[in-house]
C-alpha positions in Angstrom: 21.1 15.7 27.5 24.8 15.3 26.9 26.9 16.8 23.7 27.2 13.3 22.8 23.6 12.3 22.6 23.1 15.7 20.9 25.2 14.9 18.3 23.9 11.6 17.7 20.7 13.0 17.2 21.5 15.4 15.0 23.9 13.7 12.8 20.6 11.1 12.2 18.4 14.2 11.4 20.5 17.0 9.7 20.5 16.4 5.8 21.5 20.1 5.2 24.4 20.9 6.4 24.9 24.3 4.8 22.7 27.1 6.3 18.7 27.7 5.2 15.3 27.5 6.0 16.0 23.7 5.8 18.4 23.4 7.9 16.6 25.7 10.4 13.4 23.6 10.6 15.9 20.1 11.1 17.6 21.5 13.9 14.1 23.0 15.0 12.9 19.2 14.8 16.3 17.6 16.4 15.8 19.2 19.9 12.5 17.8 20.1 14.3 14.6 20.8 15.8 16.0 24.5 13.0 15.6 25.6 9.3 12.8 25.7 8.4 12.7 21.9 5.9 9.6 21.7 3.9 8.5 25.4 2.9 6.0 22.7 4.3 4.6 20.1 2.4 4.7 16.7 3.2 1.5 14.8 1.0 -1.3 15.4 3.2 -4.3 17.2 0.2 -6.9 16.0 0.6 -6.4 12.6 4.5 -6.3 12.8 4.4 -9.7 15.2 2.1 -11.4 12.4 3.9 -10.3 9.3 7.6 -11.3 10.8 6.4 -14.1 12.1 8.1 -13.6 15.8 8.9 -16.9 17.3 11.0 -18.2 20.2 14.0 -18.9 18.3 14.5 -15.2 17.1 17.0 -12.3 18.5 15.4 -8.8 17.4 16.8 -5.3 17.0 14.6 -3.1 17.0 13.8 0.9 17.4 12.8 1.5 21.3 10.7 4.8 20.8 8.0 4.7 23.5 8.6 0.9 24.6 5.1 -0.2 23.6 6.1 -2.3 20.9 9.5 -3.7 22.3 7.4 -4.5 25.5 4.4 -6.1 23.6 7.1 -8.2 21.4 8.2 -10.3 24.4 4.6 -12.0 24.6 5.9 -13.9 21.3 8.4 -15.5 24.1 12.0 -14.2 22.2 15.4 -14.9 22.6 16.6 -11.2 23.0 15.8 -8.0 22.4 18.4 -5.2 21.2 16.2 -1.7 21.4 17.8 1.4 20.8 16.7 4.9 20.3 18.6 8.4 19.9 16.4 9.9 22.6 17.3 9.5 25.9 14.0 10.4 27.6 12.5 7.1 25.4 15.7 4.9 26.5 14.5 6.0 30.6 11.0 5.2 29.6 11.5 1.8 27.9 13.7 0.4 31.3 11.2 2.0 33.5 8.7 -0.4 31.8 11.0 -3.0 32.0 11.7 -3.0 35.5 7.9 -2.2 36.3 7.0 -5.5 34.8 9.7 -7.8 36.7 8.9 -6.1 40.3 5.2 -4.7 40.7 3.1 -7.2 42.8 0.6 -7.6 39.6 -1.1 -6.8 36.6 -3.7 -4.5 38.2 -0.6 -2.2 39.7 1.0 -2.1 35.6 -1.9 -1.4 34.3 -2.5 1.0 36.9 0.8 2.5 35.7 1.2 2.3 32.2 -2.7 1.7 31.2 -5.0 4.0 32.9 -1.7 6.5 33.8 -3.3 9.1 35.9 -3.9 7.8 39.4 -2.8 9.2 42.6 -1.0 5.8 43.6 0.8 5.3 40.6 4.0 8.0 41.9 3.8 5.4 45.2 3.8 2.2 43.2 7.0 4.0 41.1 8.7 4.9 44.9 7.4 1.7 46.6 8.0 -1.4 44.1 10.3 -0.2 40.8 12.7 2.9 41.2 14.3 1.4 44.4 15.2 -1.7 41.7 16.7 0.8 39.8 20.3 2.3 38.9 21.2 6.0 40.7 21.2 7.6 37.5 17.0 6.3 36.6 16.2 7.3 39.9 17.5 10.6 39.2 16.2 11.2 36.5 12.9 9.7 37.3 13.0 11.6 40.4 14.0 15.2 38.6 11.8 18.6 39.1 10.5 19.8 35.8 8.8 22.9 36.2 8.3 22.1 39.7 6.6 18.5 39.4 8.8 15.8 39.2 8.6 13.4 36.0 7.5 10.6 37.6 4.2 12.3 38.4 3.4 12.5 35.2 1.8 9.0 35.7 -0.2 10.3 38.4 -1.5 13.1 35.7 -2.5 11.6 32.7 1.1 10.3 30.9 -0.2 10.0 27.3 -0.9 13.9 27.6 2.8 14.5 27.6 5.5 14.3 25.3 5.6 15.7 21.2 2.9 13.4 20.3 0.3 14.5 23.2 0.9 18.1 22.8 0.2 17.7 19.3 -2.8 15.5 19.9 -4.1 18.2 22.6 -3.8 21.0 19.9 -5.9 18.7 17.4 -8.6 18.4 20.5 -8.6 22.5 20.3 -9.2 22.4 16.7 -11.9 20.0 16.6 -13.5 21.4 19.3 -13.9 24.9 17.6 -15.1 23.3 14.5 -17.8 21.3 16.9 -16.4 17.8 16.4 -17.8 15.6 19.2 -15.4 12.0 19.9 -18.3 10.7 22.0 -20.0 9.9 18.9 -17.2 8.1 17.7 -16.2 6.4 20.6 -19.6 5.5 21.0 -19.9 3.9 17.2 -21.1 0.4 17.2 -20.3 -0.3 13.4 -18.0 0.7 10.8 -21.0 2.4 9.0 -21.4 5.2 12.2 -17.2 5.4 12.5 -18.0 7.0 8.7 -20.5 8.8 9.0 -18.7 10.6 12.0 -16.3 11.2 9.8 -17.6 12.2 7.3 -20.1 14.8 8.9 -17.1 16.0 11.8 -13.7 15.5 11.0 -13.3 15.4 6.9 -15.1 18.9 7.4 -12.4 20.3 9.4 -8.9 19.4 6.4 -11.3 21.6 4.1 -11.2 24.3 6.4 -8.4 27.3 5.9 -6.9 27.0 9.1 -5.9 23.4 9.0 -4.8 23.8 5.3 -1.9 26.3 6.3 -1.4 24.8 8.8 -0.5 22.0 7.0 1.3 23.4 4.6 3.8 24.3 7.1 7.0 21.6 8.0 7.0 22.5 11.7 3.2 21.7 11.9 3.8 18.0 11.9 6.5 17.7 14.1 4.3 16.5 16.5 3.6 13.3 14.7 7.8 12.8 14.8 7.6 13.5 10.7 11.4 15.2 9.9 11.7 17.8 7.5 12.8 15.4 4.6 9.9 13.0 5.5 7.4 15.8 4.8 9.0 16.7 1.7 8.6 12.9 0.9 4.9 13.3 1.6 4.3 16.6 0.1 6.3 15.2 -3.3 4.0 12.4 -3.3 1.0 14.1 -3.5 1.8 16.3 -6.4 2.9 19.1 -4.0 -0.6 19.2 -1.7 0.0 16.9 1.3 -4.3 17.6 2.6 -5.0 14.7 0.8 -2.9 12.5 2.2 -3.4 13.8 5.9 -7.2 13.2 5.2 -6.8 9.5 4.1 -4.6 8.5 6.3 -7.0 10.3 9.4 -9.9 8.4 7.7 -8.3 4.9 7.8 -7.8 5.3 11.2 -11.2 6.1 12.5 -13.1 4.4 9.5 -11.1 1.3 8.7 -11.4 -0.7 12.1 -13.5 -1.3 14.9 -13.3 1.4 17.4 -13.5 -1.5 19.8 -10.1 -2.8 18.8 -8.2 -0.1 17.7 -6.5 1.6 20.1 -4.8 4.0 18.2 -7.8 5.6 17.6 -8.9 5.7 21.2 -5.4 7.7 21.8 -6.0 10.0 19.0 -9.5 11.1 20.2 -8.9 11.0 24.3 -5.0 10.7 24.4 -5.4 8.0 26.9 -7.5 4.4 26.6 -10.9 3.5 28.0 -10.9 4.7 31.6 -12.7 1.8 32.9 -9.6 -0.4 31.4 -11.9 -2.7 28.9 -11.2 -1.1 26.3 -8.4 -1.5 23.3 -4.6 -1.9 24.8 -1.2 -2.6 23.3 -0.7 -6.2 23.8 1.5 -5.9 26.8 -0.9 -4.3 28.6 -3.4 -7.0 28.2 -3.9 -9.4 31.4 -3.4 -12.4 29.9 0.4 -11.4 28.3 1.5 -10.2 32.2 3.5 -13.0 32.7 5.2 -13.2 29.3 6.0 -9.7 29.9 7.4 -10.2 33.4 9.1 -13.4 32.5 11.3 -11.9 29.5 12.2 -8.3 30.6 15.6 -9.7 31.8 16.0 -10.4 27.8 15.9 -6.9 26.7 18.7 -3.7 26.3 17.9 -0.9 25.7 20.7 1.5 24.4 21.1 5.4 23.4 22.9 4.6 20.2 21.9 4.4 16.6 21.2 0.7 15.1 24.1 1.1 12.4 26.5 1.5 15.8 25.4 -0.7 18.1 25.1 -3.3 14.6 28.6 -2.7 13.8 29.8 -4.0 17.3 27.1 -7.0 17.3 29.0 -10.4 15.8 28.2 -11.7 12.2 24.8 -13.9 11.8 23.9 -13.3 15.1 20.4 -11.5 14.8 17.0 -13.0 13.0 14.5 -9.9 13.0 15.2 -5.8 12.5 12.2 -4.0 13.0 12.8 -0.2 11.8 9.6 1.4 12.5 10.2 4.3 10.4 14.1 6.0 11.0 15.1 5.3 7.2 12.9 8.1 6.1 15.6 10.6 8.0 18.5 9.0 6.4 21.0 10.0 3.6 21.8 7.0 0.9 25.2 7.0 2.7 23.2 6.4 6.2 21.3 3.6 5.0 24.0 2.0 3.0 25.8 1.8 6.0 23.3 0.5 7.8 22.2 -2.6 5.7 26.0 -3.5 5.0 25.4 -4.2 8.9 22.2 -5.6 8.9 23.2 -7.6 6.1 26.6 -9.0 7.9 25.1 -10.1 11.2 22.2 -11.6 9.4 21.3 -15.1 10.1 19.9 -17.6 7.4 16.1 -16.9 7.4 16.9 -12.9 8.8 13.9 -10.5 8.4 13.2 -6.7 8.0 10.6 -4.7 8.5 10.3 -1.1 8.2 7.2 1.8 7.5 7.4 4.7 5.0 5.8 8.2 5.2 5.2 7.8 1.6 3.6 4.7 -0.6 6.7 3.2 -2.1 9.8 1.4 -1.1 12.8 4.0 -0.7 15.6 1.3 -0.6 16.2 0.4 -4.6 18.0 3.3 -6.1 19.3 4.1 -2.9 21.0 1.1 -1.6 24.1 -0.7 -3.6 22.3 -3.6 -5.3 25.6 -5.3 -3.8 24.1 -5.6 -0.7 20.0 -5.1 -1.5 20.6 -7.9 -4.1 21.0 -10.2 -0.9 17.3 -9.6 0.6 13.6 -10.1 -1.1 10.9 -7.9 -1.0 7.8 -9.7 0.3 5.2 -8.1 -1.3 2.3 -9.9 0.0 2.9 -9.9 3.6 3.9 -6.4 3.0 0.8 -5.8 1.5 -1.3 -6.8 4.1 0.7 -5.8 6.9 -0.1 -1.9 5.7 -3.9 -3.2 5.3 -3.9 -4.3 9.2 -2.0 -1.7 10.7 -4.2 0.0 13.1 -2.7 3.0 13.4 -2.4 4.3 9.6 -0.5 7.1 9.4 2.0 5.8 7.4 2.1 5.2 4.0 3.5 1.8 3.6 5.0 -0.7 5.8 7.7 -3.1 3.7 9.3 -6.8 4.5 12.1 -8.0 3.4 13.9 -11.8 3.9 17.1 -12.6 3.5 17.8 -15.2 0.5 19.3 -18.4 0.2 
């Protein structure tokens, strides 16, 4: 990673600039952006597609993270997509998707690739159909040793069992196996009554326990689900000081709230992968009958390694519809995120739309953003509302709409 990517990243993390035990645990959390953080990316694109109501006439920026959302956002037919992310390992991943979709032979051979992500043939399909179509630097890096394997064959070894996220998930699977927790029996529920009672008899067991509670207690122990230090201390201050609580509602609305039939966030937090036999919950640009969507509007996408306030401040006025945030504004300062609606604000167009997710309940923009500039957009409250109700893969604690006025 260059000095310039490094100090992207760290001007959108560090909050402490002066030396302490803060600082220490931001800069701990920063490098964990050199390399894969999230396989997958855990905000559900269903719920974000229905609440902005994504048409054909829109032009969306967007935060790129693992590429399953900006992927599955195409099969509402869009204008453009603007993705960017501070990560460079996400940035690779996100146009290796791309290009996969415009020049494998099918949908079997993506899926193959992105969906079931641990077969023999997928390193051939990357050398046969998709790096070849790619720019020297992606094949490089696609192509680079890493502890003797190259990266690409991480799709020939199981992909979603890499990265921040799949380390931490494969440390949860160590847990729960010491304290006799058995997935089958979820994945094997046929109603929301047996998702419960598995939780309640395996899981809900395990945040009383006093491993898991300090654990929890401890900042670095959630890096793995890309919570910063101040996001934890936004969590933590929330619940009175004690953030099990939390952690156990927001674990319970995963496996509890939703069929375990369609909720594939679920099916990655108990296997880190989907159902092997590929009939199982996907991200909707996995599913067979978006392929051609997919294919058809990769050529409408860039992805960038910038942050959204830069590559905003270069875009023209009124010139994008939808800003989908995921959940970055939870690392920034009140001078980071005034800067960045004065932008989102100025290339608005009329009917412009925001969307954004919290680690804690409430909205973190009034107080914090000039009512200048926040006086121009309305909170939605019902769509937001039920967009946190429908999102699948609850670990946040609110997600928030706004709309531009007038």
């Amino acid at each position: 990673m260059s000095d310039t990517t490094g100090n992207i990243i760290g001007e959108a993390v560090y909050q402490n600039r002066s030396f302490s035990i803060g600082t220490l645990s931001e800069r701990a959390f920063a490098r964990l952006f050199r390399g894969l953080v999230y396989p997958q990316i855990w905000e559900d694109p269903v719920c974000d597609m229905q609440a902005l109501g994504l048409s054909e006439a829109d032009h969306v920026v967007c935060i790129a993270s693992g590429g399953c959302n900006v992927m599955s956002y195409l099969t509402a037919g869009l204008q453009s997509i603007t993705a960017v992310d501070l990560s460079p390992w996400h940035v690779e991943l996100n146009r290796l998707k791309l290009r996969a979709a415009q020049t494998l032979p099918d949908h079997a051979a993506f899926y193959s690739l992105f969906g079931q992500a641990d077969r023999p043939g997928n390193v051939d399909l990357l050398d046969r159909y998709v790096l070849p179509r790619m720019d020297i630097e992606a094949r490089a890096f696609w192509n680079e040793s890493v502890r003797f394997r190259s990266r690409k064959s991480m799709f020939a070894r199981g992909f979603y069992r890499f990265g921040v996220l799949g380390s931490f998930l494969g440390a949860v699977h160590v847990v729960t196996r010491i304290g006799g927790a058995d997935f089958g029996k979820l994945l094997a529920a046929r109603t929301l009554g047996e998702q419960r009672a598995f939780f309640d008899a395996q899981i809900a067991p395990l945040f009383r326990s006093r491993f898991v509670r300090a654990m929890a207690r401890r900042r670095a122990s959630l890096f793995g689900l890309g919570i910063p230090p101040a996001q934890y201390d936004k969590l933590a201050a929330d619940a009175g000081g004690d953030i099990l609580p939390v952690l156990t509602e927001r674990a319970r609305k995963l496996f509890c709230d939703f069929p375990i039939s369609e909720n594939y966030f679920a099916w990655q937090a108990a296997t880190r992968a989907y159902r092997p036999d590929g009939t199982g919950p996907v991200p909707p640009y996995l599913e067979p009958r978006h392929f051609h969507a997919v294919r058809e509007g990769a050529n409408r996408v860039e992805v960038l390694n910038r942050s959204i306030t830069d590559v905003l401040a270069e875009a023209p006025a009124q010139s994008k519809s939808v800003y989908i945030l995921l959940d970055a504004q939870d690392w920034m300062t009140d001078a980071q995120l005034t800067a960045l609606w004065d932008q989102i604000t100025r290339t608005a167009m009329p009917g412009a739309r925001v969307l954004f997710r919290t680690g804690g309940t409430d909205d973190i923009l009034p107080g914090r953003v000039p009512p200048a500039i926040l006086s121009r957009w309305q909170y939605d409250a019902a769509a937001s509302s039920r967009a946190f109700a429908t999102d699948r893969s609850a670990i946040y604690g609110g997600v928030h709409l706004y709309r531009l006025r007038g």
